[in-house]
C-alpha positions, 0 to 999 in steps of 0.5 A: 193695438197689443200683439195679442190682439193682433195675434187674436185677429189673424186667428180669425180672419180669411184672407185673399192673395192680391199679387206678389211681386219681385223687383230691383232698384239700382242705386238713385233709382225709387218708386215715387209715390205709390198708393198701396191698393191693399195691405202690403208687406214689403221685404228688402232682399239685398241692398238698402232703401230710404222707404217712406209710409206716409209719415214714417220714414226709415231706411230699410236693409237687408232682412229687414221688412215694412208694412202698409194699411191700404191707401198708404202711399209708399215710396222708395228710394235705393241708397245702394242696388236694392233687391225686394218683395212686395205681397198685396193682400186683404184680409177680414174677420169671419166671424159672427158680430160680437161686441168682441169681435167689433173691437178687435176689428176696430183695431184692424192690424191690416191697416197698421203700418210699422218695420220690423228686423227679424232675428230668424230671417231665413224663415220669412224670406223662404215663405217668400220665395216660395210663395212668389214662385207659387203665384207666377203659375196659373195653377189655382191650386198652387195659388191655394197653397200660396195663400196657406204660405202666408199665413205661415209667414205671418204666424212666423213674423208673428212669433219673432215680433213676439220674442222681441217685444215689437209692438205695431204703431197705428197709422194716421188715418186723417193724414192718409186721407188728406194727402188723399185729398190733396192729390186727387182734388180734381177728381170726383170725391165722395164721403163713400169713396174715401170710406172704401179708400181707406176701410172704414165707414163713412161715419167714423171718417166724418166722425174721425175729421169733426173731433180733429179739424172741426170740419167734415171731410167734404168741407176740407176738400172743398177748402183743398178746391178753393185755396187750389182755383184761388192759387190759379185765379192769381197766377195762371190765365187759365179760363174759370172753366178751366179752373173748374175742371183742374178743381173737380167742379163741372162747369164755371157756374158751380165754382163761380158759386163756391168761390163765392160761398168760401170768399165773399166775392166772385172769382172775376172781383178776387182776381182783379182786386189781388192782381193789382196789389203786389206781395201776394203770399202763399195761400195758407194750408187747407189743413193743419200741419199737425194733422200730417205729422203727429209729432209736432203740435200747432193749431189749426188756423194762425192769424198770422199766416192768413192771406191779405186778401182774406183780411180784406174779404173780412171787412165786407160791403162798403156802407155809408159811414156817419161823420162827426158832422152828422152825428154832431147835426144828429145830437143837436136835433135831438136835443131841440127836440127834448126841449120843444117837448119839454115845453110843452110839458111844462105849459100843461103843468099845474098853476102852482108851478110844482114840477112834479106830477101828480099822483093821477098822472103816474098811472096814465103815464105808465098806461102810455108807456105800455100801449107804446111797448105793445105796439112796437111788441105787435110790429116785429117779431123773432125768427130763426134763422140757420144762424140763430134768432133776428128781430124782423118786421112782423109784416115786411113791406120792402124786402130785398131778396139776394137768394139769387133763386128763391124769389119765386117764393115771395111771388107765390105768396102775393109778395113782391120785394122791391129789389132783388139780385140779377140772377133771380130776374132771370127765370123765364117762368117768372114773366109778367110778374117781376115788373118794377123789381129793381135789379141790385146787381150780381154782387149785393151794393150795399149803396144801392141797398141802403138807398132802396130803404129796405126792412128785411133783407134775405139772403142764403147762408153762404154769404160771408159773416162780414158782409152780413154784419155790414148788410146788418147796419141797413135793415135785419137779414135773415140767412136761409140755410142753403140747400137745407130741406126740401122746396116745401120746407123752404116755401114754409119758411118764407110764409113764416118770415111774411106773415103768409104761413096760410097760403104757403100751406095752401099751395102745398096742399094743393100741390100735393093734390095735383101730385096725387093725381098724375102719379098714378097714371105716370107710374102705370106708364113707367113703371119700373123704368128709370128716368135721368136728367142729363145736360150737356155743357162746354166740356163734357155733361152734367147729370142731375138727382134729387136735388138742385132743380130741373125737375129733380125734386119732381121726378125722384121724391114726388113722383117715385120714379127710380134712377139709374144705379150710379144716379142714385147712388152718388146724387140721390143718396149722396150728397151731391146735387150733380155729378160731372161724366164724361161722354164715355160713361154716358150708358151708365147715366142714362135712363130709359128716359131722359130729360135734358137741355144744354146746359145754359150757363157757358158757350157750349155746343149741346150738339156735340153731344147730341149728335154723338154715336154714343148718345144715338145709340141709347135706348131712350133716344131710340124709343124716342123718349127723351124729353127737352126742358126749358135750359134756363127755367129748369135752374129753379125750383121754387114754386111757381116754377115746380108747377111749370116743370110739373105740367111739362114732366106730365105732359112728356110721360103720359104723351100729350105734349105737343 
């Protein structure tokens, strides 16, 4: 940004006095690490200062001034006694929209961060003396002529930045956002928190990470989150709740999956496999070096410096491997074979012995050769998958389903796989229709798998490439996006795969119908009412929105009901499934009514909560309108089970459940 763009915004803007603050610092005295609130100037009275931006890093004497965008982090270290004034301010443009105006905003002088050595400092330091006395009074009105203050003194810094030709420096916003990141992982981010952070949208943030790292914001800090649970995993013996806590997860179930999503293998397998094999190294960063200091180049990821266990994770699932043996025993049965046809050929030759066939038998040759393609054509067909188009059966008789919980969709659609993963035999509304599903594990084998003598394997898109391209070798896989779309989108996707498009139409229709029935009646009954879906777990309570099951996608996009505000906002607009809160903030979370159960999947007590003061006291327990779902069936939210959740939300709302 020029000066005289700089100069144009301040003629425009309104701005807000936020605090202004006088301090000293003796020698080896600082301030570590503070995050500017707002913009900040920043000016040294007496005595000098190493003071640090973010990157910039300069030492500050006498008359001499530095200023911050908001949530730069300033620290300060006195060389010598260092006396200073700190204004936190904030300041907007007030003018109409105009392509003019939004650029000039774009380039918002507020957020940059530069120093400066005034050649007329009486000028400024008089402005600032006046304007902290003013700003100690609890008058409004002298407070109202602090804020004309400092714009005398920016007009001031203005003109002598101006005379000396003193041009401010943009600071870096992704560096500012990661280091962000990097303190405050364990908290609950989102796109719309760092936005507000640090002004600006929250597109131009995705936008800013995506052209720099090639990643989006959410999933560098989930890189920050898993190089942090792996680092404790290797070196702590903290418990993987523990971890989940330290790392800004709810519970271990959801690290667990991360974990899993982001290395290949479970938190229990990456530790033993990594404890017991010496020199492990340093987690590589979880962004690059040149994103935090602007002067250096580098590329974002270096082989070199990966971790061993990351090379190890890349070499997949083991698989039976083919010797030399075999592969010899292999060429030698096809050659008898080519042979013994060979034969067979020639005894039905012509008697004169000519080798060649006749000019009849090149056309019912060629007939042969396209009724084989047409039906090895009609036997398989393309699918697309989250990853691109795979060859599979057009009619799958041996599927392998390591969704872990999308097995309902096979169910529904008359479609029983023969193996499918530990976590899929586990939904309680599932009885009496998984008998003879072999149980292949909590971690795919590839061993058993290959024994099974699958044609289709399906699996989300999470898995790691190398044990997708391992899985490859038994059977073709198709990797469904995870979390992409609604239940319904995904139950189209399996009648596409199966052959079954029909009846997955069928059951939505039908579904839709039923919904169609009973929304009227549950919104005469709650009407502009909010619902919540809450569950307590080992330590503290997990609040759920529209997506991720326990009725969610039922209530909020079927149903219509409204949530609370803060549900809306952070789940149900966000991108987020659920939401961690502590017992405290449990009023803000809460609906006028509530469907709940313990959380299921750790040891917790749901009673510590239930039996609370806070939780006796919300309107919904009061009105006798809370509701328990089914712990572990709520999990799911394929079809089978939506329809059992379903009944139960109807049957809860209009008063006829038993």
């Amino acid at each position: 940004m020029n000066l005289n763009d700089h100069m144009k915004w301040w003629s425009h803007a309104s701005v807000k006095i936020m605090d202004t603050r006088s301090g000293r610092l003796e020698a080896g005295f600082e301030i570590a690490h503070y995050r500017l609130p707002s913009s900040a100037f920043l000016y040294a009275v007496q005595g000098q200062a190493v003071v640090e931006l973010d990157e910039l890093r300069v030492t500050l004497g006498r008359n001499q001034l530095a200023h911050g965008g908001r949530g730069a982090v300033l620290a300060v270290r006195a060389e010598e006694a260092f006396e200073y004034f700190l204004v936190l301010y904030k300041a907007v443009l007030m003018l109409p929209p105009s392509s003019r105006v939004m650029q000039l905003d774009r380039e918002n002088p507020t957020r940059l961060q530069y120093t400066f050595g005034p050649s007329y400092p009486v000028a400024l330091l008089t402005r600032l003396e006046q304007m902290h006395s003013g700003w100690l009074t609890a008058d409004p009105l002298q407070h109202i002529y602090v804020r004309s203050l400092f714009l005398q003194f920016v007009h001031e810094l203005l003109w002598q930045m101006k005379e000396q030709g003193i041009q401010p420096v943009r600071p870096d916003l992704l560096a500012q956002v990661l280091r962000y990141m990097q303190e405050h992982y364990s908290e609950q981010l989102t796109l719309d928190v760092l936005a507000e952070r640090f002004d600006c949208s929250v597109s131009f943030l995705s936008k800013l990470f995506k052209s720099r790292l090639q990643a989006g914001p959410i999933r560098m800090l989930t890189r920050i989150r898993m190089d942090k649970a792996a680092q404790d995993l290797l070196h702590t013996e903290l418990s993987l709740q523990e971890i989940a806590e330290r790392t800004g997860y709810p519970d271990a179930h959801t690290l667990s999956r991360n974990f899993k999503k982001h290395y290949g293998s479970s938190p229990s397998q990456f530790k033993v496999k990594f404890r017991t094999e010496g020199g492990i190294r340093e987690l590589p960063a979880a962004y690059p070096r040149t994103a935090l200091v602007g002067h250096s180049p580098g590329c974002y990821s270096n082989p070199r410096d990966e971790n061993h266990y990351h090379s190890y994770l890349k070499g997949g699932l083991p698989v039976f491997k083919r010797t030399r043996a075999a592969s010899v025993a292999t060429a030698a049965l096809f050659l008898c074979i080519t042979l013994l046809l060979s034969a067979c050929s020639g005894a039905q030759a012509p008697a004169n012995g000519n080798a060649a066939a006749s000019p009849a038998a090149q056309p019912a040759k060629a007939a042969v050769s396209e009724t084989a393609a047409d039906q090895s054509a009609a036997t398989t067909k393309i699918y697309r998958d989250s990853k691109g188009e795979v060859t599979i059966p057009a009619n799958p008789q041996r599927i392998i389903d390591l969704t872990g919980s999308a097995i309902g969709n096979l169910l529904v659609l008359g479609v029983k796989p023969v193996a499918a993963a530990d976590d899929s035999l586990k939904n309680p509304f599932h009885e009496g229709r998984l008998d003879h599903i072999v149980n292949i594990g909590k971690e795919p084998n590839a061993e058993a798998i290959l024994k099974l003598d699958p044609d289709l394997i399906l699996m989300f898109d999470y898995m790691e490439d190398a044990q997708y391209e391992q899985l490859t070798k038994i059977a073709p896989v198709v990797r469904l996006k995870y979390g992409g779309g609604t239940p319904q989108d995904l139950l189209l996707e399996f009648g596409k795969i199966t052959g079954k498009e029909a009846e997955a139409q069928q059951w939505i229709d039908s579904w839709n119908a039923k919904i169609a029935e009973v929304k009227p009646k549950i919104t005469e009954v709650v009407g502009d009412k909010t619902v919540s879906i809450l569950q307590p777990y080992a330590k503290g309570i997990y609040a759920w929105g529209d997506k991720g099951g326990r009725g969610g996608e039922i209530l909020y996009r079927d149903l219509g009901l409204k949530a609370p505000e803060i549900i809306r906002t952070t789940l149900i607009d966000g991108e987020g499934f659920g939401g961690d809160l502590s017992l405290e903030l449990l009023p803000e979370y809460a609906g006028d009514y509530i469907f709940t159960s313990n959380w299921g999947w750790d040891d917790g007590d749901a009673n510590v909560v239930y039996d609370s003061e806070v939780w006796k006291s919300l309107p919904a327990v009061k009105n006798h309108q809370v509701y328990f779902i089914d712990e572990k069936g709520s999990f799911y939210n394929d079809p089978i089970s939506l329809e059992a959740q379903l009944d139960f939300i109807t049957k809860s709302l209009l008063g006829t459940a038993q």
